[in-house]
C-alpha positions as CSV (number, residue, x, y, z in Angstrom):
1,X,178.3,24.4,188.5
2,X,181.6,22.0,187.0
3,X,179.0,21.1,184.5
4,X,178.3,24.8,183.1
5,X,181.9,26.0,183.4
6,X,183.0,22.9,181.6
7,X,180.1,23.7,179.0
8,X,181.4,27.5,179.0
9,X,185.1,26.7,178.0
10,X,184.0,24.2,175.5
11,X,181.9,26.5,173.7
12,X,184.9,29.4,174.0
13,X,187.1,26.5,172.7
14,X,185.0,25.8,169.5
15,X,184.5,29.7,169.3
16,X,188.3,30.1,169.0
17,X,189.1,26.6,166.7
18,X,189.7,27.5,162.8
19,X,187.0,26.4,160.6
20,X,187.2,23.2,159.2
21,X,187.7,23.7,155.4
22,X,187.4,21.4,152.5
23,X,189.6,21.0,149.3
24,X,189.0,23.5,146.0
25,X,188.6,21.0,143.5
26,X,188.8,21.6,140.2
27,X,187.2,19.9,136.8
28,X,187.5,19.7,133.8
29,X,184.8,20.2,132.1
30,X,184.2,18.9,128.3
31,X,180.5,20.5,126.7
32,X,179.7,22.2,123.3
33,X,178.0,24.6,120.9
34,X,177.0,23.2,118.3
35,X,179.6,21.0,116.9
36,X,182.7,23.2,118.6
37,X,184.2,20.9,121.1
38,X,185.1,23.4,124.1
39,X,186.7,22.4,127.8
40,X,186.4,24.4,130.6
41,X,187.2,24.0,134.6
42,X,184.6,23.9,137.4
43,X,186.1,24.9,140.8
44,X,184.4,24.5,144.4
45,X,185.3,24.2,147.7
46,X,184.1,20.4,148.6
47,X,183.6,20.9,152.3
48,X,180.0,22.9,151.5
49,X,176.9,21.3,151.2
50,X,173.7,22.3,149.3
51,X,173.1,24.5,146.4
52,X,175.4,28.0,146.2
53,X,175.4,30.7,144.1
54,X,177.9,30.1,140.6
55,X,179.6,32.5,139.0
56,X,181.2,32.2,135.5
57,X,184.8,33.6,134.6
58,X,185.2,34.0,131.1
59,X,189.2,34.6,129.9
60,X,190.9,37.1,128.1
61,X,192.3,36.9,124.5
62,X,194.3,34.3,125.4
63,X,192.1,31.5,125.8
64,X,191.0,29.5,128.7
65,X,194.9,29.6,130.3
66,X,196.1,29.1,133.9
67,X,195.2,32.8,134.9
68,X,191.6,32.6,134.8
69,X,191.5,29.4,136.2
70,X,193.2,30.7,139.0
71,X,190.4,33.1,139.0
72,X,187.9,30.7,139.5
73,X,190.1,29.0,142.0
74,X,189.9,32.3,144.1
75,X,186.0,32.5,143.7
76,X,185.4,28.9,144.5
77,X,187.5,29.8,148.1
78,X,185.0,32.2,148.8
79,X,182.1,29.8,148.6
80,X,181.1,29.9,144.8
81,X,180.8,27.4,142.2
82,X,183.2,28.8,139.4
83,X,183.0,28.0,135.8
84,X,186.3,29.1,134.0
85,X,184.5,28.6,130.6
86,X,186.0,28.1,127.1
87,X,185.2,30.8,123.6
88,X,187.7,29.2,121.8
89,X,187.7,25.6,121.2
90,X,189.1,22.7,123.7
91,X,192.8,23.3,124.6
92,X,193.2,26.3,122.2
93,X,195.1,29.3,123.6
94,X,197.9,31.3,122.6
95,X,200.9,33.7,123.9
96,X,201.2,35.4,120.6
97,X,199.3,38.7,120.5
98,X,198.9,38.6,117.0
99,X,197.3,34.8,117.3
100,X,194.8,36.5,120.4
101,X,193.7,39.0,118.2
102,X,192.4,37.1,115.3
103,X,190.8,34.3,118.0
104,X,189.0,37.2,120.1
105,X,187.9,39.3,116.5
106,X,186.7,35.4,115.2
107,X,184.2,35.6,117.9
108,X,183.7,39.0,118.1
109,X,182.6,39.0,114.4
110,X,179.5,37.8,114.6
111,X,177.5,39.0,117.8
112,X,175.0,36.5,117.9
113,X,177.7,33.6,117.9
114,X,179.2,35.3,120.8
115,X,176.6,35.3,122.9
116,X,175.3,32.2,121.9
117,X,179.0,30.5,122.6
118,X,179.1,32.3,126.4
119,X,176.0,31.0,126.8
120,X,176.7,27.7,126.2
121,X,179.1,27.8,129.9
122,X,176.4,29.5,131.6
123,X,174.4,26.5,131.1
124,X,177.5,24.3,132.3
125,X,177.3,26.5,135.2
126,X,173.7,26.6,135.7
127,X,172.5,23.1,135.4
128,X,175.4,21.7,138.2
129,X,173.8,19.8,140.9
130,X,175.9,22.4,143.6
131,X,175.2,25.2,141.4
132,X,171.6,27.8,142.7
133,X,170.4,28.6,139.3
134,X,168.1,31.3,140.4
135,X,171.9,33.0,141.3
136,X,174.3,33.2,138.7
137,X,176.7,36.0,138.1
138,X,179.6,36.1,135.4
139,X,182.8,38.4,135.2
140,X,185.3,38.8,132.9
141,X,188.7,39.9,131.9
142,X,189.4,42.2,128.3
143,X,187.7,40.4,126.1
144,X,185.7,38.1,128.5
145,X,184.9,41.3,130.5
146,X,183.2,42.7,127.1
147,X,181.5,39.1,126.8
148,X,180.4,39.6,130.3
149,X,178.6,42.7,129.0
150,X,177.7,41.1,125.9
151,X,175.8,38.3,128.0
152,X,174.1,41.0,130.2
153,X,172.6,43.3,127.3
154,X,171.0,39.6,125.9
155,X,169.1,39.4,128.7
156,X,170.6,36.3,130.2
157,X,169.4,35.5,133.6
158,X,172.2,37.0,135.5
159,X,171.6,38.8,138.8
160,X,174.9,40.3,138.7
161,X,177.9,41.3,135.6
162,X,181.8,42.3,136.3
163,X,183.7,43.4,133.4
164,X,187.2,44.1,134.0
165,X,189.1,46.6,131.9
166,X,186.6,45.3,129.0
167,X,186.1,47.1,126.2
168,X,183.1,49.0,126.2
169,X,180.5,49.3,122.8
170,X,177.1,51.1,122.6
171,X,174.1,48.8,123.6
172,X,170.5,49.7,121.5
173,X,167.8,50.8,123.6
174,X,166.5,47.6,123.8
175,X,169.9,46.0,124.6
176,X,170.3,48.3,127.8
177,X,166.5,47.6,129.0
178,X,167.6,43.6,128.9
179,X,169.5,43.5,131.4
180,X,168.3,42.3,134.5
181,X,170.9,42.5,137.4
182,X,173.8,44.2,138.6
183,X,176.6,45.5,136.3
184,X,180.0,46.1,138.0
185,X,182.6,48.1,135.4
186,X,186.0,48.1,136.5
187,X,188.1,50.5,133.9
188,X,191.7,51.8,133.8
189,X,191.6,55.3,133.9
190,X,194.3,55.6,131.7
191,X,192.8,52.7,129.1
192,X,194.1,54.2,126.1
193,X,192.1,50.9,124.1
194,X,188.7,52.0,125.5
195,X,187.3,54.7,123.1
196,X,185.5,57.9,124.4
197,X,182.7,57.6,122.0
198,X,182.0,53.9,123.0
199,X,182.4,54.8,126.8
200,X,179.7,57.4,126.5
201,X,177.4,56.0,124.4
202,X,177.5,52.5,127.0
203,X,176.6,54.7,130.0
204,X,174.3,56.8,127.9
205,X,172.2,53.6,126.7
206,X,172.3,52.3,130.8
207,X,171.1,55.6,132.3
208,X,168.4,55.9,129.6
209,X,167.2,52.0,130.8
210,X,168.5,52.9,134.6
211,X,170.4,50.0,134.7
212,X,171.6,49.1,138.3
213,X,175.4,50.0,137.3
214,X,178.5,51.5,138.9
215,X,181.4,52.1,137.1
216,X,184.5,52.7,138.6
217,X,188.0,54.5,137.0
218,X,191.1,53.7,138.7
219,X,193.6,56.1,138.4
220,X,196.6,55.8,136.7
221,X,195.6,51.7,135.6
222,X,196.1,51.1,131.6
223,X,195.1,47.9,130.1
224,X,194.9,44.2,131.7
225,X,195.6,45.5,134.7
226,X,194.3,42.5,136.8
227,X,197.2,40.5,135.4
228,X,200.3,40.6,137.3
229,X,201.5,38.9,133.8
230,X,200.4,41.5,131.6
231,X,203.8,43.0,130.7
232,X,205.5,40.4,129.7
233,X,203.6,40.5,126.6
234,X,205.3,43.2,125.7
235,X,201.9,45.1,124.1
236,X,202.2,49.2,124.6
237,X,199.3,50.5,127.3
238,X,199.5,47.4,129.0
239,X,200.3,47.0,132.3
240,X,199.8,45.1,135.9
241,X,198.8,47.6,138.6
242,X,198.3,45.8,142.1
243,X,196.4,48.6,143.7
244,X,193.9,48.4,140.7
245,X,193.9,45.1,141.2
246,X,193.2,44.7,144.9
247,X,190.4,47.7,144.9
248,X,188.5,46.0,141.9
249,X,188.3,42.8,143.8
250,X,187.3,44.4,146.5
251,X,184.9,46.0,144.3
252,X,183.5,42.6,142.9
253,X,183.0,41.1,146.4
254,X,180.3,44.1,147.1
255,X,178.5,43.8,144.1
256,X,178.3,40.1,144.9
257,X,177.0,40.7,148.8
258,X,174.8,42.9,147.1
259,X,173.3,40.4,144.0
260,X,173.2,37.6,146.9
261,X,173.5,38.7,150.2
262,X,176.2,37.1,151.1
């Protein structure tokens, strides 16, 4: 009888003990397309063994900057393999709005190049020895939630896509019917940089394909509003909003249970 009570309370005593964590560690991470030299930052929580799913997080204009590594930082708590990866060039980024512009629009410019640079870190991500490669999932912010979209309508093996306040474009028919998992839109309501005509033609292009998509307006939220920073750049329509911010995590996480079941 000592013997099972003793075995009772040890078991309520493990029950109630907080679970032993690990470190987030993050790396940097040098790799290429073609000859561009790029460096990005792989974060994961050391403490978990064997293969987990990996998302990447690709940045806004302003390069692969402290924001979106913080991003990964966050996912890599939750049990993902995070790959903060880099569309610029190792160590560029900027502060100057003008200077974003003309880096984003450089990649932007050619299509092909774009997607051919983002998938460059989804291979970083994909071919880690902690990473599942049969579940991969990438979000983005502004310009790296459009590149999230981008990677989606090339039919990269993704089983789930988050764009936050990204611009929206028109996919082709065939675009639309590549996409093979989950896409999560997360858009300011009042986004006065997202244009009707391309908002309707995106979800016009999904339904036709029936895309597994939700997109979500949150009202009142302008631009960048994930980034408790983005005022301080001083660019008109663009604005932190924390309860935009909070809901579209939340948001994330259930696409995520959904793409992985966990």
């Amino acid at each position: 009888m000592r013997i099972a009570v003793a075995l009772v309370l040890l078991a309520a005593f493990a029950m109630c003990a907080p679970a032993v964590r690990g470190e987030v560690k993050v790396e940097a991470v040098e790799y290429k397309d073609g000859e561009t030299a790029l460096r990005g930052y792989l974060a994961y929580d050391d403490a978990i063994t064997g293969k987990r799913p990996g998302i990447m997080v690709i940045h806004e204009w302003w390069g692969c900057n402290d924001y979106v590594i913080g991003r990964a930082k966050q996912l890599a708590e939750m049990g993902y393999v995070a790959f903060a990866c880099d569309m610029y060039g190792a160590g560029v980024t900027t502060k100057d709005a003008g200077e974003a512009g003309k880096l984003a629009g450089q990649i932007r410019s050619d299509k092909a190049k774009w997607r051919q640079r983002a998938a460059a870190g989804l291979k970083v991500l994909s071919n880690h020895a902690r990473v599942d490669a049969s579940k991969l999932g990438a979000i983005g912010y502004c310009f790296g939630g459009t590149t999230a979209l981008q990677m989606a309508c090339a039919g990269m093996d993704l089983k789930v896509v988050v764009s936050f306040h990204g611009s929206l474009f028109t996919p082709t028919a065939e675009e639309a019917k590549a996409v093979k998992g989950k896409v999560l839109v997360c858009n300011g309501a009042a986004d006065a940089f997202i244009q009707p005509a391309d908002r309707e033609g995106f979800i016009k292009a999904f339904e036709a394909a029936k895309v597994d998509y939700v997109f979500v307006d949150y009202a009142g939220a302008v631009h960048t509003f994930t980034n408790p920073e983005a005022g301080k750049a001083g660019i008109p329509g663009v604005a932190y909003d924390e309860k935009a911010d909070k809901r579209s995590w939340a948001h994330m996480k259930l696409a995520f249970e959904e793409a992985f079941g966990r």
